[in-house]
N, C-alpha and C positions, 0 to 999 in steps of 0.2 A: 212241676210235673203234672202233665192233665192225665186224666183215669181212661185208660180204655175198656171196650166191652171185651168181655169174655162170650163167645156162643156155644153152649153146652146144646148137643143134641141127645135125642134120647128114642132109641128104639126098640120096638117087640120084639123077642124073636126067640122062639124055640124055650115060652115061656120064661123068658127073664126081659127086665128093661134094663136095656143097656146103655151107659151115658160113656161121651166122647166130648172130645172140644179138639176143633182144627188147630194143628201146630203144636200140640201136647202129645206124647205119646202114651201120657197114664188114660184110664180108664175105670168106669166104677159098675156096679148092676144089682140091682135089686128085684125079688123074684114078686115082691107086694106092690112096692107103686114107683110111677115113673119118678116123680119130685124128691123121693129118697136117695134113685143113683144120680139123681143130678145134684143135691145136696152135698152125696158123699165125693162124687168128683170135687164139687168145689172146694170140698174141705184138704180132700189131697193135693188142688191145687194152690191150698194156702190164701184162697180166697174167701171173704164172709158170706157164708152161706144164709144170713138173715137180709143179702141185699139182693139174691135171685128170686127174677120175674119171669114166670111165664110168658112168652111172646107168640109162639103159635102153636097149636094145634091139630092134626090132622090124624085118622085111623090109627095110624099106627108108630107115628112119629110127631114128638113133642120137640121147639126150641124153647133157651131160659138162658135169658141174658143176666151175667153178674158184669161190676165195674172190676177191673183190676188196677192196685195201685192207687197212689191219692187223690186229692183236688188240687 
């Protein structure tokens, strides 16, 4: 079984950051920093949240790719 990524987005808005991930329907947000609702998404998605990386950047919208699944 190879691992795929998981891409967790995460955006401002109406003072909270809000994290998503395409093809899931849960959701997470944290009203202090973006890395916490994308932590906490991973962890509702049952993912290790000590293997997500920041991947991009931008004003207002952060990606952070986790592996899902084994090697």
């Amino acid at each position: 079984m190879h691992a795929e990524q998981v891409i967790i987005t995460v955006r401002y808005t109406q003072g909270t950051y809000v994290a998503r991930a395409k093809g899931h329907r849960k959701t997470a947000s944290c009203v202090y920093d973006a890395g916490l609702a994308a932590k906490a998404l991973a962890g509702k998605l049952g993912l290790d949240c000590e293997q997500l990386v920041m991947t991009k950047e931008e004003r207002d919208h952060l990606e952070f790719s986790v592996k899902q699944g084994g090697a």
